[in-house]
N, C-alpha and C positions, 0 to 999 in steps of 0.2 A: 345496323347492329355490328358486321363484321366490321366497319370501319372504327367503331366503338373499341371493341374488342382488341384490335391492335393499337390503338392509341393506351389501352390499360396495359397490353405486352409492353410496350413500349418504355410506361413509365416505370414499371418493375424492372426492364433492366437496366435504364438509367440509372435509379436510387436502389436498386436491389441490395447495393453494398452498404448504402446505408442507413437501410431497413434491418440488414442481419446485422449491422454495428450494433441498435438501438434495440435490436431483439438480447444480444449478448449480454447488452451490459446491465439493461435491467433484470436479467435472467439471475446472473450471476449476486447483482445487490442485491436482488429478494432470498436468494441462497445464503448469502454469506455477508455479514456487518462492516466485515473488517476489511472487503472488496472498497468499500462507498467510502471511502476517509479519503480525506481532502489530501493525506499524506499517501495513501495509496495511490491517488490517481497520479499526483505528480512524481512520482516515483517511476508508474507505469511511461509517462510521457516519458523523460530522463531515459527509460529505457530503451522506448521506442526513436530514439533520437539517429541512433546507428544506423539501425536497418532500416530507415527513412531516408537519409541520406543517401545511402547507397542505391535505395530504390526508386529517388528520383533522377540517377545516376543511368539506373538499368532501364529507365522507361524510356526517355531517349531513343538509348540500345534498340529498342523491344518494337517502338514508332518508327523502325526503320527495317522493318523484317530482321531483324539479327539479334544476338544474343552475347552476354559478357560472363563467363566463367572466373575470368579472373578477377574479379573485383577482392576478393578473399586474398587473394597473394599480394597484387598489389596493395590493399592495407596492411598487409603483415609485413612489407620489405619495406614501403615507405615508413612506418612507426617504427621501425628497429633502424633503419638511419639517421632520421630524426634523435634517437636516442643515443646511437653510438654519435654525433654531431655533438651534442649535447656535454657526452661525458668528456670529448676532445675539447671544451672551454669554447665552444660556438655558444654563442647570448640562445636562449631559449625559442627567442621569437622569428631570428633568424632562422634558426634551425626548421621552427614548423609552417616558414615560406618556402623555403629549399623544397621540406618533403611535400607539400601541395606543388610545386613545380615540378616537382619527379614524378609523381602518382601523375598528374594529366600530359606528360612523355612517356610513362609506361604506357597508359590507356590509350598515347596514340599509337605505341610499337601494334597493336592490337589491332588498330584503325588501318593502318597501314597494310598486313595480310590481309587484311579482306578487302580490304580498296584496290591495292596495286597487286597484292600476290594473290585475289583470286581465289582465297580461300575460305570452304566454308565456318562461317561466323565459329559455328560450332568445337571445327578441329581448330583455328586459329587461334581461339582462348582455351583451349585445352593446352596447348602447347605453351604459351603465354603464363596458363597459370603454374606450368609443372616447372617451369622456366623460374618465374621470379621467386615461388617457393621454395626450390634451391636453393636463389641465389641469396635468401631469406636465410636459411638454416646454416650456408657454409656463412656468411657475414657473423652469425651471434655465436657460431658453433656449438649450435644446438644449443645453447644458454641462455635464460631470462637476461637485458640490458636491465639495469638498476641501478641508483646511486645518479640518479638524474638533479640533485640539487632542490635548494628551495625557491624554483624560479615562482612570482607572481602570475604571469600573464599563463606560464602551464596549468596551473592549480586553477585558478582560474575558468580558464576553457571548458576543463571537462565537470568542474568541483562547484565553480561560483553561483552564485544566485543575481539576479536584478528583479527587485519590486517582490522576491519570495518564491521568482520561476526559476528555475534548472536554467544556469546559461546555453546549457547542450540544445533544451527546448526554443530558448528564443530563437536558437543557429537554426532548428528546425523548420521556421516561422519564416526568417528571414530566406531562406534558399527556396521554401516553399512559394513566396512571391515571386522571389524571381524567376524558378522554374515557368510556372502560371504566364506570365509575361513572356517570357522567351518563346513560350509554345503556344500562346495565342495572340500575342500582338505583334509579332516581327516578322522580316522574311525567313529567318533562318526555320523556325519553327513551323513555318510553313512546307519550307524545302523539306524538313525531314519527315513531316504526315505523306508531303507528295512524296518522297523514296520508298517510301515503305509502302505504300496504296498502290500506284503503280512508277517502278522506276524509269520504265522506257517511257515513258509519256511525260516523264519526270526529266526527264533529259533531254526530248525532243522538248521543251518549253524554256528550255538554258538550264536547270538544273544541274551542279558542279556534283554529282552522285559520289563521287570517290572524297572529295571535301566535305562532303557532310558527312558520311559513313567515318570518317580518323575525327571530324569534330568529336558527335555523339559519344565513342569510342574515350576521345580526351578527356570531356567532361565524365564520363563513369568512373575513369581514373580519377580526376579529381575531387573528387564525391566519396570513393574508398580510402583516401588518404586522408581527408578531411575527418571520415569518421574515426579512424585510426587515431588521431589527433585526439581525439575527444577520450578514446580508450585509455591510450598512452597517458593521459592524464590524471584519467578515474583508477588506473590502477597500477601507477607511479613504476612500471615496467614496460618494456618491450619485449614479447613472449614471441619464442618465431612459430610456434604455433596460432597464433592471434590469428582467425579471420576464419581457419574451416567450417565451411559450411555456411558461412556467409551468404554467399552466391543462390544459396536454393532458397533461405528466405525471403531477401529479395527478388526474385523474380516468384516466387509465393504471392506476393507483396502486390506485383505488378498486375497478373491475375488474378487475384480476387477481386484488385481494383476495377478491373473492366477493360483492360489494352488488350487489344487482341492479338494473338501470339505471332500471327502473321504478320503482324505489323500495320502501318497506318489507322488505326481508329483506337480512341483513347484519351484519357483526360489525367491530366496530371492531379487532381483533387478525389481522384478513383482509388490513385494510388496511396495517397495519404491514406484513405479509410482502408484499403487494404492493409497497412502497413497497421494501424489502429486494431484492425482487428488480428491480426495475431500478436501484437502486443495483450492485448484483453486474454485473447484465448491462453499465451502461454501463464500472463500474472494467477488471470482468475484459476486455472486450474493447479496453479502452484499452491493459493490459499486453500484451496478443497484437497490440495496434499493426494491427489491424483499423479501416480507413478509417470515419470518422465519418458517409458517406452510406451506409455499410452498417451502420453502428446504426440509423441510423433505420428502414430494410427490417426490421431484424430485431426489434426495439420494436415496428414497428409488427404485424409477424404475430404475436408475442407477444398483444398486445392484442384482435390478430383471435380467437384461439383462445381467449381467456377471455370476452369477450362471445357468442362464437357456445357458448360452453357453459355461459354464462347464460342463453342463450334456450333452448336444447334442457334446461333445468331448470324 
């Protein structure tokens, strides 16, 4: 019986998230019609496209006991280069390779303090993100970039369709696989559960702990610029405000998925459904026209209840 009994704990916090996924969404279409439209959902995916990206950026991060603050600066400094590139008569497509190679060189400056300077995860993207947020604000001076042109392949990115889907969702689709892949079928993704699980046994086995720590770190950069990409498109500006607050849904995102914050145990399809569900949670409560200071209340005990049942695991 007891062994019973923990095979049923067990499979609840496997699928827990997404049990509450399928709890939401029916919750919410028996409440409200205009949640269940075919145009609603895709809408909702489209939306959910950003802070997926980024949150399979911060999971990574997260699978290695540490954490990335700056993801929010770095999207807002890479899309306002991108755009100042742009407006200087750089071809469009160029431009948004440059800012994907800048974003996973900011994310590895990031990789870097905590690898070689020793510092923690925490104060090292704090300084990082106060850093590029700057360097964000004096670049645009304090002003929207705009007059970015009628490029193809921008409008495109963030705007286009294939087959009737949000191109932003296919992007979603495709990084998804390859996340999935890198963190269960390769060494590296191996290396990074073992840093995070434990690092000294991680290192005594050959583990390069400081080269995966600036990897993880790269990739999150380039996953924030990436998403940025997709903004800068949907909203034919560069805002140097772009990205605040960023950081806390994604690692939202991460946790409710089921990574545990300490690092090493996690599944990159955890996060998907986390990122799912407060995409759900924020649409469906905008349609019930429920006050945006009581999303956040409600986000945030959301978030209370999947970390306090990562620690009781």
């Amino acid at each position: 019986m007891e062994e019973k009994n923990r095979k049923i704990v067990n499979y609840i916090q496997d699928f827990g998230g997404l049990i509450a996924l399928l709890i939401l969404v029916i919750g919410i279409s028996i409440v409200s019609s205009d949640f269940r439209t075919t145009n609603n959902f895709l809408s909702l995916l489209r939306q959910s496209s950003i802070n997926g990206l980024i949150a399979f950026g911060m999971t990574g991060v997260i699978l290695t006991g540490a954490i990335d603050l700056s993801v929010g600066s770095v999207l807002a400094l890479t899309t306002a280069l991108c755009a100042g590139m742009i407006t200087l008569g750089i071809p469009a497509g160029l431009a948004m390779i440059l800012a994907l190679i800048l974003g996973t060189i900011f994310g590895g400056v990031s990789g870097v303090l905590v690898a070689k300077g020793r510092l923690q995860p925490f104060i090292a993207t704090l300084i990082t993100m106060t850093i590029f947020r700057g360097f964000t604000l004096i670049y645009t001076n304090g002003s929207p970039i705009s007059n970015l042109g009628n490029s193809f392949i921008l409008r495109f990115f963030g705007k286009g369709h294939i087959f009737g889907i949000p191109v932003p969702v296919w992007i979603l689709i495709i990084v998804f696989c390859l996340f999935f892949f890198m963190l269960n079928k390769t060494t590296f993704g191996r290396r990074i559960y073992a840093t995070g699980s434990n690092p000294r046994a991680a290192k005594l086995a050959g583990v390069n702990i400081q080269k995966t720590q600036i990897a993880v770190y790269a990739i999150s950069g380039l996953m924030a610029s990436l998403a940025g990409l997709i903004l800068l498109s949907r909203l034919g500006s560069a805002q140097p405000t772009l990205g605040v607050g960023y950081e806390l849904d994604a690692i939202a995102a991460v946790a409710l998925g089921g990574t545990s914050m300490s690092g090493g145990r996690g599944r990159i399809y955890g996060t998907l459904i986390g990122v799912l569900i407060i995409a759900v949670l924020n649409n469906g409560l905008n349609i019930l026209g429920v006050s945006s200071y009581y999303q956040d209340v409600i986000k945030g005990l959301v978030i209370l209840a999947a970390v306090l049942s990562d620690r009781k695991r």
